[in-house]
Structure formats: structure tokens, C-alpha cells
Backbone as JSON Lines, residues from 0, in Angstrom:
{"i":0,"aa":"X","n":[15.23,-8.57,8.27],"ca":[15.2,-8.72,6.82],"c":[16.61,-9.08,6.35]}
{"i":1,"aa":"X","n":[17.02,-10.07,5.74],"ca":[17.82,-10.78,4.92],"c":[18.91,-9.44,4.6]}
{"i":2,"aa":"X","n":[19.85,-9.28,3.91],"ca":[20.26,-8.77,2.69],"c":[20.03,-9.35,1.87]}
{"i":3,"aa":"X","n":[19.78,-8.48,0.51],"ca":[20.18,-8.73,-1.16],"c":[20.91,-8.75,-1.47]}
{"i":4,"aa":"X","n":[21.49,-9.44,-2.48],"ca":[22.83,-9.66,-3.34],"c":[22.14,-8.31,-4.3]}
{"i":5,"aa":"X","n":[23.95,-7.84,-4.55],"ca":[23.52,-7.04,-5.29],"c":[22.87,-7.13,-6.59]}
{"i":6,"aa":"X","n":[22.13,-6.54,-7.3],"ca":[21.6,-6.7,-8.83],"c":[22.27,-7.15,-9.83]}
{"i":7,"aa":"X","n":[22.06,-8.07,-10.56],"ca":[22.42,-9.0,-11.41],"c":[21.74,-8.83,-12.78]}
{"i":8,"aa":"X","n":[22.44,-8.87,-13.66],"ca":[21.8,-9.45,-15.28],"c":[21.36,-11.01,-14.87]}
{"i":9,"aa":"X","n":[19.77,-10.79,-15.52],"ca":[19.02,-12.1,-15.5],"c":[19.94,-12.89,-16.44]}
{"i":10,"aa":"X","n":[20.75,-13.62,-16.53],"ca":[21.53,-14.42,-17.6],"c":[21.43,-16.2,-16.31]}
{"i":11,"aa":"X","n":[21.84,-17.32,-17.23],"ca":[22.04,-18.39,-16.85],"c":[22.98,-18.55,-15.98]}
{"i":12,"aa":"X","n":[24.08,-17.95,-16.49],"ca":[25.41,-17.79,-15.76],"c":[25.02,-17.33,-14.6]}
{"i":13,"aa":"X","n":[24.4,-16.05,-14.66],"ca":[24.15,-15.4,-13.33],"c":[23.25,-16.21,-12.24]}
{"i":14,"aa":"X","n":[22.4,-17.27,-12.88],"ca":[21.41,-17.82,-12.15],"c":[22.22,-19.23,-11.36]}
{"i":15,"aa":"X","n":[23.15,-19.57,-12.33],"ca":[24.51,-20.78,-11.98],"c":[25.07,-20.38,-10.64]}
{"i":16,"aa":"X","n":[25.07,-19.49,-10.07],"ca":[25.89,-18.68,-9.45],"c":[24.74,-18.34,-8.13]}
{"i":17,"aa":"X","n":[23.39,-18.67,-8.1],"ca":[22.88,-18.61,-6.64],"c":[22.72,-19.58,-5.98]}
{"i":18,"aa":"X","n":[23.16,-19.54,-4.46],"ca":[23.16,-20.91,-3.68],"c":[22.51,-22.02,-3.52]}
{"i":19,"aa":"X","n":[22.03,-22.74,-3.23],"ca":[20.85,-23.77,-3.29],"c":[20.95,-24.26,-1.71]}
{"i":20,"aa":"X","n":[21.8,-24.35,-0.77],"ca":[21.71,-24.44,0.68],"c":[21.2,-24.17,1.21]}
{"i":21,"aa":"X","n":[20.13,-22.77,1.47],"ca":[18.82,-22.53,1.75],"c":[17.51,-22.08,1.06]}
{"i":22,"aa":"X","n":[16.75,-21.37,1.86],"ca":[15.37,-20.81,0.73],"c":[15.87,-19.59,0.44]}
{"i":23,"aa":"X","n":[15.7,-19.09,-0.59],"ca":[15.92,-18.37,-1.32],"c":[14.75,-17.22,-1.73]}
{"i":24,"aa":"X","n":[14.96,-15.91,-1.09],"ca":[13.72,-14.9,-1.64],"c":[14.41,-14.06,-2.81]}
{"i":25,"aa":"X","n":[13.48,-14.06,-3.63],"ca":[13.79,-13.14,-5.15],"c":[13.01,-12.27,-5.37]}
{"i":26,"aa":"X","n":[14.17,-11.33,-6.34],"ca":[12.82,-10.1,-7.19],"c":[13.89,-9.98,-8.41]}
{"i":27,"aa":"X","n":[12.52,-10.21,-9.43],"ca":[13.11,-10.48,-10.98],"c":[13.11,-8.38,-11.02]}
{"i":28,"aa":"X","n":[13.63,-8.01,-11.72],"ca":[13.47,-6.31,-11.97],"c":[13.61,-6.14,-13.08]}
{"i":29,"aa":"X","n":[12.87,-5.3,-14.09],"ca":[13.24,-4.99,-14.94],"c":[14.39,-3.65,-15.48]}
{"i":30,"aa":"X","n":[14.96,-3.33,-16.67],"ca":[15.77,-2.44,-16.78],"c":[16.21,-1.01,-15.74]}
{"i":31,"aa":"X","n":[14.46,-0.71,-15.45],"ca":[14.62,0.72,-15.21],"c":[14.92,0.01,-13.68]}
{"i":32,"aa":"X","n":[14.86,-1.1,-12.68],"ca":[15.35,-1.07,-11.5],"c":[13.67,-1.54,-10.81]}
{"i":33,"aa":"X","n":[12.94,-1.84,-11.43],"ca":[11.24,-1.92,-10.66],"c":[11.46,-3.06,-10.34]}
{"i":34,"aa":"X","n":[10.78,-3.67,-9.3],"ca":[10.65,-5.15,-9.05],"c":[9.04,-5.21,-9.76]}
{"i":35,"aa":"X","n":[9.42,-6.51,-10.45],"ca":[8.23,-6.87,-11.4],"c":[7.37,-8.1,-10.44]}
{"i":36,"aa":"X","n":[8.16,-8.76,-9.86],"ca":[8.16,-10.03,-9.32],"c":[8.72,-10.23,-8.14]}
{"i":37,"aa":"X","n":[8.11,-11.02,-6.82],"ca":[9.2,-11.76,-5.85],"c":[8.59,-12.8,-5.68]}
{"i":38,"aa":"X","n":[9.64,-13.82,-5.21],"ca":[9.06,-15.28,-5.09],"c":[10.11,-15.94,-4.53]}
{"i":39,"aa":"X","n":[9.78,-16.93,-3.84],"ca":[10.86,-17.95,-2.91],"c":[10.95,-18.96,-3.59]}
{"i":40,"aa":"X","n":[11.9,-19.53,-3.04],"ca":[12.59,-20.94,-3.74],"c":[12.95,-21.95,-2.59]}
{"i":41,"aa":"X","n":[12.45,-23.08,-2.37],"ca":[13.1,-23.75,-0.93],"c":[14.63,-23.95,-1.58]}
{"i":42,"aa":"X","n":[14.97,-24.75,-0.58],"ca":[16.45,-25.13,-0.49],"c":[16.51,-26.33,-1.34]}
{"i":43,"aa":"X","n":[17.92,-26.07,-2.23],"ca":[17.62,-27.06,-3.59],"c":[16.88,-26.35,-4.92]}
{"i":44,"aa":"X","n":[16.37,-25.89,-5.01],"ca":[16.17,-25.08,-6.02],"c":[15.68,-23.44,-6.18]}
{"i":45,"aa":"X","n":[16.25,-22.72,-6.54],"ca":[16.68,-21.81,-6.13],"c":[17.0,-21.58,-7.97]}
{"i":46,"aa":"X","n":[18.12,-22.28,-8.54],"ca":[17.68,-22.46,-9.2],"c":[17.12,-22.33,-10.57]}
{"i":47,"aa":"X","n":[16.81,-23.42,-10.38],"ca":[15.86,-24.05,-11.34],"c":[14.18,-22.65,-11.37]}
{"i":48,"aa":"X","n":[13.74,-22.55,-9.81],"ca":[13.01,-21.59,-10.41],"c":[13.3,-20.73,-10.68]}
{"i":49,"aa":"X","n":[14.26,-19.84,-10.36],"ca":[14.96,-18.39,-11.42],"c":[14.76,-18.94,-13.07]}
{"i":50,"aa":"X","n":[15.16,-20.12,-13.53],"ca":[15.67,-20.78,-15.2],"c":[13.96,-20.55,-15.56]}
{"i":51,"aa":"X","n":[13.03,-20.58,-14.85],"ca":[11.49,-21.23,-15.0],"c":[10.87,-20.04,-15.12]}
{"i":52,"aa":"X","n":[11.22,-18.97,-14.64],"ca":[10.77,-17.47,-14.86],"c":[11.8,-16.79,-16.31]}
{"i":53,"aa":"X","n":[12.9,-17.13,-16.57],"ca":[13.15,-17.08,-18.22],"c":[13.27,-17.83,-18.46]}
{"i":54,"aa":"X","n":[12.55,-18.73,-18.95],"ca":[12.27,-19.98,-19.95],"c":[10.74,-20.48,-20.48]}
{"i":55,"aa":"X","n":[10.42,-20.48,-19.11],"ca":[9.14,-21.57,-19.13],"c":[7.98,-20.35,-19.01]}
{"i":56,"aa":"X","n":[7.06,-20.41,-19.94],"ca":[6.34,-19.58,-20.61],"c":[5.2,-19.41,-19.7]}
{"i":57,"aa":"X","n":[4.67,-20.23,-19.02],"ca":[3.6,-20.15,-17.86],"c":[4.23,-19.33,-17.13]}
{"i":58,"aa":"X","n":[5.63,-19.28,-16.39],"ca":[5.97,-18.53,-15.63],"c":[6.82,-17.49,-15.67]}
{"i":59,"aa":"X","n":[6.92,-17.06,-17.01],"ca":[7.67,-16.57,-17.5],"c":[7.73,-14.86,-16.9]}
{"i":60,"aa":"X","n":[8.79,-13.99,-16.78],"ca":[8.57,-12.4,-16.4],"c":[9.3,-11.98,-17.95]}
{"i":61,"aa":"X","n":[8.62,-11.48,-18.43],"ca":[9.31,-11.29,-20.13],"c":[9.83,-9.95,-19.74]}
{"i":62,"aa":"X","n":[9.84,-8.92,-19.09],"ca":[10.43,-8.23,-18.83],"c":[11.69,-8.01,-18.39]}
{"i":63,"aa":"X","n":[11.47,-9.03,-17.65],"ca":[12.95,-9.38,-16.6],"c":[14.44,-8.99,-17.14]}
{"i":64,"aa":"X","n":[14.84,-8.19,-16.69],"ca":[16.01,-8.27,-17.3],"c":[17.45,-8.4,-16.23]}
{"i":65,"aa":"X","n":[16.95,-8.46,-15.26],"ca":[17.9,-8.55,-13.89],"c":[17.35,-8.92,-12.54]}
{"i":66,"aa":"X","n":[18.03,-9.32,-11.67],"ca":[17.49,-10.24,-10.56],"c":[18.28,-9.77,-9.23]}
{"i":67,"aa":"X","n":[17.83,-9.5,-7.91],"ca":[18.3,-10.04,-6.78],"c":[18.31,-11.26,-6.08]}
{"i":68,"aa":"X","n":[18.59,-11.46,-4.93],"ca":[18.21,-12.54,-4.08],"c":[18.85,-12.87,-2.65]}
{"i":69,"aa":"X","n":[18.11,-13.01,-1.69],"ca":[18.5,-13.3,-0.47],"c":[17.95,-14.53,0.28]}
{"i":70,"aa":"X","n":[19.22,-15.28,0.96],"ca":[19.14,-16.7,2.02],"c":[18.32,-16.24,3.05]}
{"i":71,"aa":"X","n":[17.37,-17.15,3.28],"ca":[16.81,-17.17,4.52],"c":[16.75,-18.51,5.01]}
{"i":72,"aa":"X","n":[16.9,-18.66,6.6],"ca":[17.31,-20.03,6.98],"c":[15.96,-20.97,6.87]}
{"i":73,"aa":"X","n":[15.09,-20.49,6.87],"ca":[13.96,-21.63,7.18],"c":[12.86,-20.91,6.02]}
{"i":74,"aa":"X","n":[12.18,-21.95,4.94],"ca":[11.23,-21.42,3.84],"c":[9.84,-20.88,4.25]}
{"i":75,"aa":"X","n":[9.76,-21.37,5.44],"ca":[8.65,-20.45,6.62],"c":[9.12,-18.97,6.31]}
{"i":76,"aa":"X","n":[10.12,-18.42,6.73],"ca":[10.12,-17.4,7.31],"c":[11.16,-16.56,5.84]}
{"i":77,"aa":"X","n":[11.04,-17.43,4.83],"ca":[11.31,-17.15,3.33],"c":[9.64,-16.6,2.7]}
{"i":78,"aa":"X","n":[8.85,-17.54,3.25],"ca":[7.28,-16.62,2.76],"c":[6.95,-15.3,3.58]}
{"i":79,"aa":"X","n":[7.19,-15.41,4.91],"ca":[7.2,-14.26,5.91],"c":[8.13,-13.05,5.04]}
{"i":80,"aa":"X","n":[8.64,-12.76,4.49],"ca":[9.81,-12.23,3.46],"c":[9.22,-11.69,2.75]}
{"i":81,"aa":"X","n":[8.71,-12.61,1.91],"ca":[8.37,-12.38,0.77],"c":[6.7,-11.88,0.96]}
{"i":82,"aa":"X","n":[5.8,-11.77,1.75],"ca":[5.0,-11.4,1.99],"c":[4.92,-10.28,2.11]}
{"i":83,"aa":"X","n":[6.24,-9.57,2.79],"ca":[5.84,-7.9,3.19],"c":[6.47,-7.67,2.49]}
{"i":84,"aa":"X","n":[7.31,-8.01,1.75],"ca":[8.33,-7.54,-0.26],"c":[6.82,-7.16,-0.81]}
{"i":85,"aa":"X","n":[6.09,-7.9,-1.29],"ca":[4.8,-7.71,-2.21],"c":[3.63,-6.84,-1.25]}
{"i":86,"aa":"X","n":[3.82,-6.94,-0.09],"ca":[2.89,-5.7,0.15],"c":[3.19,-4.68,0.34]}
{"i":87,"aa":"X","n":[4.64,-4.48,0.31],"ca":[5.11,-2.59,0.64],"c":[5.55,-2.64,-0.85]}
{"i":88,"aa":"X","n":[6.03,-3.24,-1.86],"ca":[6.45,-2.97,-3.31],"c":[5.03,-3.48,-4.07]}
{"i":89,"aa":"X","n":[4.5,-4.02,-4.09],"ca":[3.19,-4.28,-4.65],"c":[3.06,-4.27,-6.47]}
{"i":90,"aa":"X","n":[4.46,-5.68,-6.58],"ca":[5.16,-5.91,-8.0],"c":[4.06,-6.61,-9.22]}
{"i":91,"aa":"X","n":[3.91,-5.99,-10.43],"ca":[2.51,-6.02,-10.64],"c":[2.69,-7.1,-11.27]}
{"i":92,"aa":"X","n":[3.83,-8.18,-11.2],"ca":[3.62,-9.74,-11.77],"c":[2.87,-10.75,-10.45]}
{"i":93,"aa":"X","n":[2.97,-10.21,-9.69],"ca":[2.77,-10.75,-8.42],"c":[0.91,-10.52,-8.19]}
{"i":94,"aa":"X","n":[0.09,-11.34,-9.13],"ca":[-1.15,-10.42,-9.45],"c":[-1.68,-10.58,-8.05]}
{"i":95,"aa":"X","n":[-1.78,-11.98,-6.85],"ca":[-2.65,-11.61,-6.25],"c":[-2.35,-10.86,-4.75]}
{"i":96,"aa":"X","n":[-1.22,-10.42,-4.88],"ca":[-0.16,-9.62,-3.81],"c":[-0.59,-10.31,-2.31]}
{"i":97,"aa":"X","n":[-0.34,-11.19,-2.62],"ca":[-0.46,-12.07,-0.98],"c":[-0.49,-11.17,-0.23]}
């Protein structure tokens, strides 16, 4: 398992500031520290989908108020990640918990 960067304020700035060189696994959290959300990002945007979860209203986590995130070398093994994130945390934005 990857490391996390440590916890972040969901802000733009903060989102300016994650790598785009590989895939990328996330968990949006809200205040109290819950993961609401996880989701991958291939390489190259990373991103743009963090901006798309506060912005863009389809995908929006209105809760969100802070974010992790960890590189993984290959977006294969970025879903492998993110698969057992949502089944041992079981984040209730994540409705169909892969």
C-alpha cells in the first residue's frame, strides 16, 4: 500500500500542488477526518479530477473539506488500491463500493 500525503484543505492551491506523473489514489474527507470518497486519477490528471469533485456538480463531494492522496506506478494497480480503500472504509459517496 502506497503512502498518503498528509491531509490537506480541499482548496485549488492545494489541488495545484498534486503530481500528475503517475495514477493517483484519493480520499476527499470531510471536517471530522471520515473519508467520504476514494477515487483514482490516471497519470495527467490527477488534477483536474480533484477540481471536478469541487466544482462540477455531477461529481461534486459537497462535504469535502480536505483531501489525501497517493502515487501508484501503474493505474491497474491504482484500482487494486482503491478497491480495498472502499471495502475496508466503505465511504458512503462511493455508493456502489466496488
Amino acid at each position: 500500500m502506497p503512502k498518503f500525503s498528509r491531509t490537506q484543505k480541499f482548496t485549488k492551491a492545494n489541488i495545484a500542488n498534486v503530481p500528475q506523473n503517475k495514477a493517483v489514489i484519493y480520499k476527499i474527507k470531510n471536517a471530522a477526518g471520515e473519508n467520504l470518497y476514494t477515487g483514482i486519477a490516471g497519470r495527467g490528471r490527477s488534477q483536474e479530477r480533484l477540481i471536478e469533485h469541487k466544482d462540477v456538480k455531477k461529481d461534486q463531494i459537497p462535504e469535502g473539506t480536505r483531501f489525501q492522496y497517493a502515487q501508484a506506478k501503474t493505474k491497474a494497480l491504482a484500482h487494486k488500491i482503491e478497491k480495498s480503500i472502499i471495502k475496508k472504509e466503505q465511504p458512503r459517496s462511493n455508493i456502489q463500493h466496488k
